[in-house]
PyMOL Python script that loads the backbone (N, CA, C, O; Angstrom):
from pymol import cmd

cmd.read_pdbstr("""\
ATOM      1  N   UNK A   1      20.613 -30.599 -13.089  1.00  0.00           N
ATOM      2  CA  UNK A   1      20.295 -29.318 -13.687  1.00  0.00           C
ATOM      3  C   UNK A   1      21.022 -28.217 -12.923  1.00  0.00           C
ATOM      4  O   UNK A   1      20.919 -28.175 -11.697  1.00  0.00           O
ATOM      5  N   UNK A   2      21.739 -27.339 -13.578  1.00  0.00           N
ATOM      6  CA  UNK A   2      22.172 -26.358 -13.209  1.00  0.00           C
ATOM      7  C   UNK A   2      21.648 -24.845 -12.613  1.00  0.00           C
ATOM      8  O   UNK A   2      21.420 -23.855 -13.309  1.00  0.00           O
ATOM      9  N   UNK A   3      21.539 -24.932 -11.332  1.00  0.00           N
ATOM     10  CA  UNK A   3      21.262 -23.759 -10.993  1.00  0.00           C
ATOM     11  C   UNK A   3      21.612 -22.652 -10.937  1.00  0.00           C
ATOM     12  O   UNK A   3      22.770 -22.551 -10.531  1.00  0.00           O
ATOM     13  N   UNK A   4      20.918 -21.339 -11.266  1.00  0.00           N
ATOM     14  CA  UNK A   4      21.518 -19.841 -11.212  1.00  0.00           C
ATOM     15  C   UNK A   4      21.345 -19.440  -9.775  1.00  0.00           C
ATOM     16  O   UNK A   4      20.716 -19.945  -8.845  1.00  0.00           O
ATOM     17  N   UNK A   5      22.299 -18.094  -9.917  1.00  0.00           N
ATOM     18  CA  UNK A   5      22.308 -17.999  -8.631  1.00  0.00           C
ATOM     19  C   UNK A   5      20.742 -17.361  -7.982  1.00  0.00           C
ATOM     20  O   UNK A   5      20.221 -17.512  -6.877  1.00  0.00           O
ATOM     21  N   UNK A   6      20.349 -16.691  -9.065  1.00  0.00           N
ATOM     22  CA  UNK A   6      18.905 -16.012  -8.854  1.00  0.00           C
ATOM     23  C   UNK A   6      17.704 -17.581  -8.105  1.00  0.00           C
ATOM     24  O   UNK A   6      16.860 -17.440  -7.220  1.00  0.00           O
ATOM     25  N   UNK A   7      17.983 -18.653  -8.696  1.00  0.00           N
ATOM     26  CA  UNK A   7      17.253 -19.588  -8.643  1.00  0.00           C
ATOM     27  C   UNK A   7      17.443 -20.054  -6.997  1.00  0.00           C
ATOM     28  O   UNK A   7      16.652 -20.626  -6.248  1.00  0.00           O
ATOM     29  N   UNK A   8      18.475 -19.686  -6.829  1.00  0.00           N
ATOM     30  CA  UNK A   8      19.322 -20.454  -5.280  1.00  0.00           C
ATOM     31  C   UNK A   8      18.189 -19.241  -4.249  1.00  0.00           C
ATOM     32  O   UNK A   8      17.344 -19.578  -3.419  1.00  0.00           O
ATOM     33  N   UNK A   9      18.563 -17.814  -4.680  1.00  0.00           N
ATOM     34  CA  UNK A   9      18.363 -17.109  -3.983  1.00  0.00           C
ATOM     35  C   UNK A   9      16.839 -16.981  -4.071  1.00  0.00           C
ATOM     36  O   UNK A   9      16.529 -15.906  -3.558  1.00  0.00           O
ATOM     37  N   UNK A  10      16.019 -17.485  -4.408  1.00  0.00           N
ATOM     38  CA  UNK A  10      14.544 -17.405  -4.403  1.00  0.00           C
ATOM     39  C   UNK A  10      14.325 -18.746  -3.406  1.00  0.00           C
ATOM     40  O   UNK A  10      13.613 -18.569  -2.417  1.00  0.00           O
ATOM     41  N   UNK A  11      14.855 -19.957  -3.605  1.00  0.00           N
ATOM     42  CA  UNK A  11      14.812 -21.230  -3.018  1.00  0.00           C
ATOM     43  C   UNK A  11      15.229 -20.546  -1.345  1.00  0.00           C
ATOM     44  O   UNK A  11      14.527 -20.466  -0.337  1.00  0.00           O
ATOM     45  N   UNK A  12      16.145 -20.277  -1.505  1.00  0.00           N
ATOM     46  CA  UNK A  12      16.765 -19.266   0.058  1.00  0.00           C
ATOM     47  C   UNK A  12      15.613 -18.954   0.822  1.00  0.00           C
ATOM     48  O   UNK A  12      15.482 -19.653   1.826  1.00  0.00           O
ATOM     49  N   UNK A  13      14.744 -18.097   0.623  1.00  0.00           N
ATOM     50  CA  UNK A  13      13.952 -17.090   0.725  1.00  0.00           C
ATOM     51  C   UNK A  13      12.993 -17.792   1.054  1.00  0.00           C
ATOM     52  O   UNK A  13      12.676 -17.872   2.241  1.00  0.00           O
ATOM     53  N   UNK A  14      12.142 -18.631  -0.176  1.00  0.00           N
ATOM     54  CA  UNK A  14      10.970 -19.643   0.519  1.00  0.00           C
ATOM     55  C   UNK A  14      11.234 -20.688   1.354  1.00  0.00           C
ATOM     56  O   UNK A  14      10.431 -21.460   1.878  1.00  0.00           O
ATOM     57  N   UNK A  15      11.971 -20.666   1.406  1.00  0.00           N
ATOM     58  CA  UNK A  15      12.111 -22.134   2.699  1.00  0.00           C
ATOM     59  C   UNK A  15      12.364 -21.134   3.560  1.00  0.00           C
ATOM     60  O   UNK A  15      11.306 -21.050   4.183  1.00  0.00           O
ATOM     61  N   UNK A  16      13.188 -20.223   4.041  1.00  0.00           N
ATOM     62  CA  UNK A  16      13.031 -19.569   5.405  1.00  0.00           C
ATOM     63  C   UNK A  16      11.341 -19.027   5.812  1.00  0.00           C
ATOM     64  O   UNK A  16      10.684 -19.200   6.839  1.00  0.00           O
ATOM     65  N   UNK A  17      11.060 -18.424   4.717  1.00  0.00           N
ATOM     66  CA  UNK A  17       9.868 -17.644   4.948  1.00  0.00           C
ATOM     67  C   UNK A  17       8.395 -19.308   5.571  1.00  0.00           C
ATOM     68  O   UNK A  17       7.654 -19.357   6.552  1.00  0.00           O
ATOM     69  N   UNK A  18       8.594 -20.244   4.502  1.00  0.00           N
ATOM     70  CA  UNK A  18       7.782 -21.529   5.063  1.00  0.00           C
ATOM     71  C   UNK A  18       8.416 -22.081   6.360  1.00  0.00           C
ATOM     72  O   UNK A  18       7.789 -23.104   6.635  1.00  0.00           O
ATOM     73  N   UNK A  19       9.218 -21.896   7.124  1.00  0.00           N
ATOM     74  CA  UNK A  19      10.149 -22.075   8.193  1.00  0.00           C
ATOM     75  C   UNK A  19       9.405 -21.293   9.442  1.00  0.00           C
ATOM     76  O   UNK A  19       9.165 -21.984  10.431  1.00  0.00           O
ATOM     77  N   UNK A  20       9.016 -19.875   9.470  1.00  0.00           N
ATOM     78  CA  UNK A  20       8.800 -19.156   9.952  1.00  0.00           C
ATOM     79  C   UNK A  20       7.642 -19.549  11.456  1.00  0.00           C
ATOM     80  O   UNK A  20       6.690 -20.329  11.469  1.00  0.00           O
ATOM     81  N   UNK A  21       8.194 -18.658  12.622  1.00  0.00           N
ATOM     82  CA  UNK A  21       7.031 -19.318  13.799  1.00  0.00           C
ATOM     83  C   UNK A  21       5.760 -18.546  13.508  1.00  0.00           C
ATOM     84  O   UNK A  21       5.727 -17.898  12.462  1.00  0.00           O
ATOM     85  N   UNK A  22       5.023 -18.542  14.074  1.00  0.00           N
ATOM     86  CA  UNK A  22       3.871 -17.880  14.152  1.00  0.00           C
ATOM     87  C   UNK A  22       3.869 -16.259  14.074  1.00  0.00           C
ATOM     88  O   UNK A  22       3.270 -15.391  13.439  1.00  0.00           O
ATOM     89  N   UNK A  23       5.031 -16.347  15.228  1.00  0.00           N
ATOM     90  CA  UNK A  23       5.268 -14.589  15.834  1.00  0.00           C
ATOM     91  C   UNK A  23       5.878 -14.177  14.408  1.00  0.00           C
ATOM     92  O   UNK A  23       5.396 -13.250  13.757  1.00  0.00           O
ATOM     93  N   UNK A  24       6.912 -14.890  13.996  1.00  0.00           N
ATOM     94  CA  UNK A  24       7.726 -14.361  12.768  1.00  0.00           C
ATOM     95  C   UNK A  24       6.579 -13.793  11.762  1.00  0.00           C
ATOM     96  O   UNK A  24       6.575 -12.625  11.375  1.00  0.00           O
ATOM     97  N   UNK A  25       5.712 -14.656  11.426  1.00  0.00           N
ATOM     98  CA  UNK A  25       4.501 -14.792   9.997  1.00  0.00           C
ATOM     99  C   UNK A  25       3.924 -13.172  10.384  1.00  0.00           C
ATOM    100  O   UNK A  25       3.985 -12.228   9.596  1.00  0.00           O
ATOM    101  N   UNK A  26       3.307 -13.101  11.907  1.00  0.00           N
ATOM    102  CA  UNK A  26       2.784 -11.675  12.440  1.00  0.00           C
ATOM    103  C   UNK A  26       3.729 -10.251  11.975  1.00  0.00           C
ATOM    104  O   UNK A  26       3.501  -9.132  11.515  1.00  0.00           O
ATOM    105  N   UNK A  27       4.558 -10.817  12.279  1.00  0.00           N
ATOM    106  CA  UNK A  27       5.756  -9.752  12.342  1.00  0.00           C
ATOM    107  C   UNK A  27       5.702  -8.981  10.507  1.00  0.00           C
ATOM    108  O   UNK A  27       5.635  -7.786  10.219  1.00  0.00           O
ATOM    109  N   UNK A  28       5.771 -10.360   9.423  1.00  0.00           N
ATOM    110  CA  UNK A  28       5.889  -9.771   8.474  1.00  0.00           C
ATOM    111  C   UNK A  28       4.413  -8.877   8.155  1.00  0.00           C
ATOM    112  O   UNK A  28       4.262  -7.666   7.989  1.00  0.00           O
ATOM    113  N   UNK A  29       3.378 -10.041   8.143  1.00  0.00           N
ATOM    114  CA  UNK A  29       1.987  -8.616   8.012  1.00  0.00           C
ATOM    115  C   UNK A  29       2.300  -7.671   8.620  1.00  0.00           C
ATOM    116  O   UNK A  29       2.867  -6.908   7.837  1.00  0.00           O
ATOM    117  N   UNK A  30       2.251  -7.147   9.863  1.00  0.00           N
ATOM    118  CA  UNK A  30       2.344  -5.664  10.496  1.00  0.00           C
ATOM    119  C   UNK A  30       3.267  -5.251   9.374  1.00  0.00           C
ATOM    120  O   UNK A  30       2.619  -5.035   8.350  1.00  0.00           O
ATOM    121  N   UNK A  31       4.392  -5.094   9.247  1.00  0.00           N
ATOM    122  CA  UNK A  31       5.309  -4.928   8.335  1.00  0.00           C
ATOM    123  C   UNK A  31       4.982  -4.653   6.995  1.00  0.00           C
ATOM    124  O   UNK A  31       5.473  -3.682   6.419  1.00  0.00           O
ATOM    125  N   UNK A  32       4.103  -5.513   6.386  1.00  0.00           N
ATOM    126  CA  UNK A  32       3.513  -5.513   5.297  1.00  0.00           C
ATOM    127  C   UNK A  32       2.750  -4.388   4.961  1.00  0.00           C
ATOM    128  O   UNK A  32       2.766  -3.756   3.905  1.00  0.00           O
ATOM    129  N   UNK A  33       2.109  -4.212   5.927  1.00  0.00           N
ATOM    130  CA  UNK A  33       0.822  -3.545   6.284  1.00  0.00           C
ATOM    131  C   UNK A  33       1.440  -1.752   6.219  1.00  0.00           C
ATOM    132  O   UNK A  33       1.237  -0.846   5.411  1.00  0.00           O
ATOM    133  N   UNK A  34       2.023  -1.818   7.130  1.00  0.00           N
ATOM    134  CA  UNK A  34       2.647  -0.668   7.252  1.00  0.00           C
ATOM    135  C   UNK A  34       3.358   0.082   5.602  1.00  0.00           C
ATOM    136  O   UNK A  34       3.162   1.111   4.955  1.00  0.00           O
ATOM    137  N   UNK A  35       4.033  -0.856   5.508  1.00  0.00           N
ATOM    138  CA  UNK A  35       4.273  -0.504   3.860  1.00  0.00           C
ATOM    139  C   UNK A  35       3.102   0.176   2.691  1.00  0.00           C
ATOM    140  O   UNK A  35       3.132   1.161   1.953  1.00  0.00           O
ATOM    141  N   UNK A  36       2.260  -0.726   2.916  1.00  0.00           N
ATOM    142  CA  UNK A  36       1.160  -0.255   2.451  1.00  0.00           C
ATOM    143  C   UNK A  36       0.249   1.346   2.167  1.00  0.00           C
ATOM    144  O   UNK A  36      -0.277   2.005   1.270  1.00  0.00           O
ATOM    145  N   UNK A  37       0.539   1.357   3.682  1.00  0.00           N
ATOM    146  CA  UNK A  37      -0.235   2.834   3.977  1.00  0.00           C
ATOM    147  C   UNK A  37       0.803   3.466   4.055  1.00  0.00           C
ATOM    148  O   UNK A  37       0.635   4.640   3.727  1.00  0.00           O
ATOM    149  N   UNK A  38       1.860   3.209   4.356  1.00  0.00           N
ATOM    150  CA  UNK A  38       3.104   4.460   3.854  1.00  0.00           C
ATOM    151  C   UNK A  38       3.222   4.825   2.211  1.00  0.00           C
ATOM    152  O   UNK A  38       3.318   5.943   1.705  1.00  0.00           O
ATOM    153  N   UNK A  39       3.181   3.446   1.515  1.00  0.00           N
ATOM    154  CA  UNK A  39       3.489   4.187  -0.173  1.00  0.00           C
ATOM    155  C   UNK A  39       2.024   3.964  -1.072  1.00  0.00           C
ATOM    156  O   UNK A  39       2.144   4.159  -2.282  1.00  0.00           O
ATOM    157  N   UNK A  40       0.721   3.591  -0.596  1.00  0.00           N
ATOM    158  CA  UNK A  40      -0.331   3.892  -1.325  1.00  0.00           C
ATOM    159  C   UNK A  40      -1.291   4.755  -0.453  1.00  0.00           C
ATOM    160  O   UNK A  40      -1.647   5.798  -1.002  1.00  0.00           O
ATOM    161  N   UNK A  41      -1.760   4.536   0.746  1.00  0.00           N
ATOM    162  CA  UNK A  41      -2.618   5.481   1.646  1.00  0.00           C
ATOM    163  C   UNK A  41      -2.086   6.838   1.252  1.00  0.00           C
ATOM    164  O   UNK A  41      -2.686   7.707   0.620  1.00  0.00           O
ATOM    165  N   UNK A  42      -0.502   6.884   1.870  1.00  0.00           N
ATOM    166  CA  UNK A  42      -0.314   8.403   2.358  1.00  0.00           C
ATOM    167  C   UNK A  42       0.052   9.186   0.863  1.00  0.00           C
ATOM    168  O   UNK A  42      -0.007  10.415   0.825  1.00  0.00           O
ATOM    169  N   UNK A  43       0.339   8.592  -0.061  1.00  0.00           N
ATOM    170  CA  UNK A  43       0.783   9.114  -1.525  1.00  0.00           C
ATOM    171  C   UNK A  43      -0.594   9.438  -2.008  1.00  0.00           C
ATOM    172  O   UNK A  43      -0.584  10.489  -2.650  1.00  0.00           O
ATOM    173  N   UNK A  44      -1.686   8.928  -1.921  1.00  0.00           N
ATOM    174  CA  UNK A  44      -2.737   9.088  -2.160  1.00  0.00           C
ATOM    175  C   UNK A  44      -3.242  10.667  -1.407  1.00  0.00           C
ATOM    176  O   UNK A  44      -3.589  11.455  -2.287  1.00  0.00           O
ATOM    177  N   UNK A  45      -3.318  11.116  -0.322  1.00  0.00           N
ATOM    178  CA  UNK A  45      -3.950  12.012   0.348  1.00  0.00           C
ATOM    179  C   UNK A  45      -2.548  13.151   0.665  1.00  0.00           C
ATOM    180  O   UNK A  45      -2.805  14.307   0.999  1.00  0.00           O
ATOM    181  N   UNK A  46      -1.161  12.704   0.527  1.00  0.00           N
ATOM    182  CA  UNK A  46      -0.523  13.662   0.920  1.00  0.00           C
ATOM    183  C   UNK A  46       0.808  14.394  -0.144  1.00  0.00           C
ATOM    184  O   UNK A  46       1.717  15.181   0.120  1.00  0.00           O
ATOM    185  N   UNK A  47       0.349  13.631  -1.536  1.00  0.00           N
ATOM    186  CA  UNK A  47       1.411  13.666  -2.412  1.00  0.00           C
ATOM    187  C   UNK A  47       0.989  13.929  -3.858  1.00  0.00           C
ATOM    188  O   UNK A  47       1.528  13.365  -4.810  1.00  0.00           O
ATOM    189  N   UNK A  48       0.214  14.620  -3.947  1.00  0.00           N
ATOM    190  CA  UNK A  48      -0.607  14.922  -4.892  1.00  0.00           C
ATOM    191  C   UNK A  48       0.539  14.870  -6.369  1.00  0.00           C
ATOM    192  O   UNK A  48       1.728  15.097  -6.146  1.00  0.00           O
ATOM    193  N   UNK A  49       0.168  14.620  -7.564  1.00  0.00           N
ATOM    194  CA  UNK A  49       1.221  14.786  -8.356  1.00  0.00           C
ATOM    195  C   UNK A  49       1.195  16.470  -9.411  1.00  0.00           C
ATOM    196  O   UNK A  49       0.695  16.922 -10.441  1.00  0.00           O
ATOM    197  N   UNK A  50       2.045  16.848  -8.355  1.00  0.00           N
ATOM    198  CA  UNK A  50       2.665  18.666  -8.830  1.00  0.00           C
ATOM    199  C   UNK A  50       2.332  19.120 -10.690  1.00  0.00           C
ATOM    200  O   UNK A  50       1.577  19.922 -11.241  1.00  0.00           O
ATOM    201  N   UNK A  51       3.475  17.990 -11.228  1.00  0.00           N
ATOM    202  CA  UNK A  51       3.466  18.351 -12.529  1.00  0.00           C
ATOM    203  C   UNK A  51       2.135  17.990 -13.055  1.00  0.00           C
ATOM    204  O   UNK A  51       1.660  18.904 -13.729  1.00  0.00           O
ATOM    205  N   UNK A  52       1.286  16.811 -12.948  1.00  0.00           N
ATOM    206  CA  UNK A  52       0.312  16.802 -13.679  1.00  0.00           C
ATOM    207  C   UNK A  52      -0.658  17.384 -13.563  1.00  0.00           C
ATOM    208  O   UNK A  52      -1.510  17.320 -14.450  1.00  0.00           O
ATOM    209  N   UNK A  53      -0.826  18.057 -12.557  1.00  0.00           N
ATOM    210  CA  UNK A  53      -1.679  19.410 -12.065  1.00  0.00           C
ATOM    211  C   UNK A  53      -1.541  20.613 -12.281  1.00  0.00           C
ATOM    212  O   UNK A  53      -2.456  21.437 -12.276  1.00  0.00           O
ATOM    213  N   UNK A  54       0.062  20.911 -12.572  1.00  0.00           N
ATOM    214  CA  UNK A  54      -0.316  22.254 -12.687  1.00  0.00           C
ATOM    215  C   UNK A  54       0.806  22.593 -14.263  1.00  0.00           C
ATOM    216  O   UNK A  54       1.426  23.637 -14.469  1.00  0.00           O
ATOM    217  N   UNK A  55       0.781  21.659 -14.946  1.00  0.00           N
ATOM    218  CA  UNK A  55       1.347  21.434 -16.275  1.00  0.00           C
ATOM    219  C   UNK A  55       0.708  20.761 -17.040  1.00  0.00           C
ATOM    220  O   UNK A  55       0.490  19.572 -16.807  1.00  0.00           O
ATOM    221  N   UNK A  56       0.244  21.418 -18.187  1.00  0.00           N
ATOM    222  CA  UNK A  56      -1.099  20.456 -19.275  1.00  0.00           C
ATOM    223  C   UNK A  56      -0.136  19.765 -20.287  1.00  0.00           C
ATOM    224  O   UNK A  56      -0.637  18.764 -20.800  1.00  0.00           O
ATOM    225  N   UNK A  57       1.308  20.107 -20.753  1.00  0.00           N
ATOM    226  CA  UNK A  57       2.071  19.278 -21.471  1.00  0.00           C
ATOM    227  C   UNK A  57       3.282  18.626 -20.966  1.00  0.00           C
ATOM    228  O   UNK A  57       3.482  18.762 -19.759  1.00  0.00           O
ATOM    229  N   UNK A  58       4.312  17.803 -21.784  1.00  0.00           N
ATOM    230  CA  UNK A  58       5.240  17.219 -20.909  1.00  0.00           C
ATOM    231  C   UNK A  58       6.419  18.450 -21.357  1.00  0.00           C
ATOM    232  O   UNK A  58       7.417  18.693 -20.678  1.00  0.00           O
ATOM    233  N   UNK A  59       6.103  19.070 -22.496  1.00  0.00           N
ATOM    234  CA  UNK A  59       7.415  19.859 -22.478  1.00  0.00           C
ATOM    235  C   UNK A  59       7.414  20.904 -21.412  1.00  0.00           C
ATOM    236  O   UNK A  59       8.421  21.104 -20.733  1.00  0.00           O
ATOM    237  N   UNK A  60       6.330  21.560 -21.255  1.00  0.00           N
ATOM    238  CA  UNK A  60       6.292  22.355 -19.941  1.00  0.00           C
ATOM    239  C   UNK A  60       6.671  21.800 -18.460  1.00  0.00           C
ATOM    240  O   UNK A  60       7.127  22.529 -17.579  1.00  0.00           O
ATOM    241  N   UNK A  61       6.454  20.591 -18.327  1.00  0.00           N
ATOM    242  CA  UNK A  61       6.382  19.836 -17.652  1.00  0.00           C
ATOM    243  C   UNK A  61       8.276  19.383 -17.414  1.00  0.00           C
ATOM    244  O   UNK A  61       8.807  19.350 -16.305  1.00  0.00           O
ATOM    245  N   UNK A  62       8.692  19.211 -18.170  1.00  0.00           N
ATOM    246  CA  UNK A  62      10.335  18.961 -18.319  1.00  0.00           C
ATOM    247  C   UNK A  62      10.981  20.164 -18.593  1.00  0.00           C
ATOM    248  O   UNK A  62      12.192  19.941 -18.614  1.00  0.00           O
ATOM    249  N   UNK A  63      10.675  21.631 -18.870  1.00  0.00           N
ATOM    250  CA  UNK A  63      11.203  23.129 -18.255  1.00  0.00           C
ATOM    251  C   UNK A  63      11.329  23.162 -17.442  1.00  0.00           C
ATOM    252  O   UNK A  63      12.365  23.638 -16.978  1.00  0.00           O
ATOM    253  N   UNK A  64      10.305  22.650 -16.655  1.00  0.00           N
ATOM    254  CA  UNK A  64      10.394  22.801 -14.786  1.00  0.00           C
ATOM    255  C   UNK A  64      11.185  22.053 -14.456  1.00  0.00           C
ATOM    256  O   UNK A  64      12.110  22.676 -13.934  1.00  0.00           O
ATOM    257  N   UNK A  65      11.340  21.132 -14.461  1.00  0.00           N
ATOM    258  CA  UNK A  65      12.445  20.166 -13.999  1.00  0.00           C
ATOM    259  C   UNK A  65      13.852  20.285 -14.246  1.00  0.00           C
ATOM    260  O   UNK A  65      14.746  19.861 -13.514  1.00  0.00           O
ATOM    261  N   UNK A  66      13.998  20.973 -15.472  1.00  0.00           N
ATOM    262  CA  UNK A  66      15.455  21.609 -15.863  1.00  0.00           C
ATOM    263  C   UNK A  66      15.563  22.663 -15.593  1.00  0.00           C
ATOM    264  O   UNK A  66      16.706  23.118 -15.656  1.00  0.00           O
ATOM    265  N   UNK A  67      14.577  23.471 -15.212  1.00  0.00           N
ATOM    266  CA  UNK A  67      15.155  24.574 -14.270  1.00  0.00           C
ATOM    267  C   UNK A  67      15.313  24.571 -13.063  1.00  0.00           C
ATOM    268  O   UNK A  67      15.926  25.474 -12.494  1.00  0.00           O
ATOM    269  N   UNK A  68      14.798  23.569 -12.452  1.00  0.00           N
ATOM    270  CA  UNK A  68      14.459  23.337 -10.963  1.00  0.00           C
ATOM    271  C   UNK A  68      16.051  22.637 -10.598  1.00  0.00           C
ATOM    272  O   UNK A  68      16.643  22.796  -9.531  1.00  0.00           O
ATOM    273  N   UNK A  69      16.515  21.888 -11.699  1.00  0.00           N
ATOM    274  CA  UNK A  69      17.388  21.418 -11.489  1.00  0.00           C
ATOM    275  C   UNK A  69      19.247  22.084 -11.758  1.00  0.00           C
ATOM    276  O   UNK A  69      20.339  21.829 -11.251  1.00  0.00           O
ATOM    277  N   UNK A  70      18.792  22.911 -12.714  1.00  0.00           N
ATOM    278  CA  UNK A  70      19.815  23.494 -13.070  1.00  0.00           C
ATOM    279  C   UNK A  70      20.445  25.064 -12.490  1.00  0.00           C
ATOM    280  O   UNK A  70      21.524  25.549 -12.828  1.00  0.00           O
ATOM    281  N   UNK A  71      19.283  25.773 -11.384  1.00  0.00           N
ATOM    282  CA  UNK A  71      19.356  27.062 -11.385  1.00  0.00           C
ATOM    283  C   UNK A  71      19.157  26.745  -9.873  1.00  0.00           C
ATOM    284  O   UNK A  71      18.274  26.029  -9.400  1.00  0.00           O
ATOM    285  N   UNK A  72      20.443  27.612  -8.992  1.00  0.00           N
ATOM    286  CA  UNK A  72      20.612  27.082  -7.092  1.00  0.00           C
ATOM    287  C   UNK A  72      19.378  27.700  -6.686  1.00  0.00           C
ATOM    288  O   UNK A  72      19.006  28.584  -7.458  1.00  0.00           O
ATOM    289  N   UNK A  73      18.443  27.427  -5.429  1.00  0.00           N
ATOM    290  CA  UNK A  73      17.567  28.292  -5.132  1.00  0.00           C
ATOM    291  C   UNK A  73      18.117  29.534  -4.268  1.00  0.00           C
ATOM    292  O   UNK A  73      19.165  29.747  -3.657  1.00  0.00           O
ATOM    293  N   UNK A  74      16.797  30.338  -4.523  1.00  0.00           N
ATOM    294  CA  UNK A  74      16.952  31.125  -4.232  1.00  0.00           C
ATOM    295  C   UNK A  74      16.715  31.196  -2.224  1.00  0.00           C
ATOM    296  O   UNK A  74      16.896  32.252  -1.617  1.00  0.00           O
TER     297      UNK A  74
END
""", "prot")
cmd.dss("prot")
cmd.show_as("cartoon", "prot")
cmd.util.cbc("prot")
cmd.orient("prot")
């Protein structure tokens, strides 16, 4: 059976990762972990979402953005 390369490169991946020492396995949780509270903790408490707060439609909502984008600041 013919393999893709996507297929190779997943096979790649789990055998290193089932390979792994103890310290390695640690290494990825902390890692993991950290990810975590960087893009759901801190997005949660420090990233409030702008447009859907202070824009009740999307066309208002996409003015801002084409002006924000189109006009240098001041």
């Amino acid at each position: 059976m013919k393999q893709t390369i996507f297929t190779k490169i997943w096979k790649f991946y789990v055998e290193g990762f089932k390979n792994l020492s103890s310290w390695g396995k640690q290494v990825w949780i902390v890692i993991l972990v950290k990810l975590f509270i960087m893009f759901f903790i801190l997005k949660l408490f420090f990233f409030p979402n702008y447009l859907k707060t202070n824009f009740s439609t999307d066309a208002q909502r996409s003015n801002h953005v084409l002006e924000n984008l189109t006009q240098p600041h001041k």
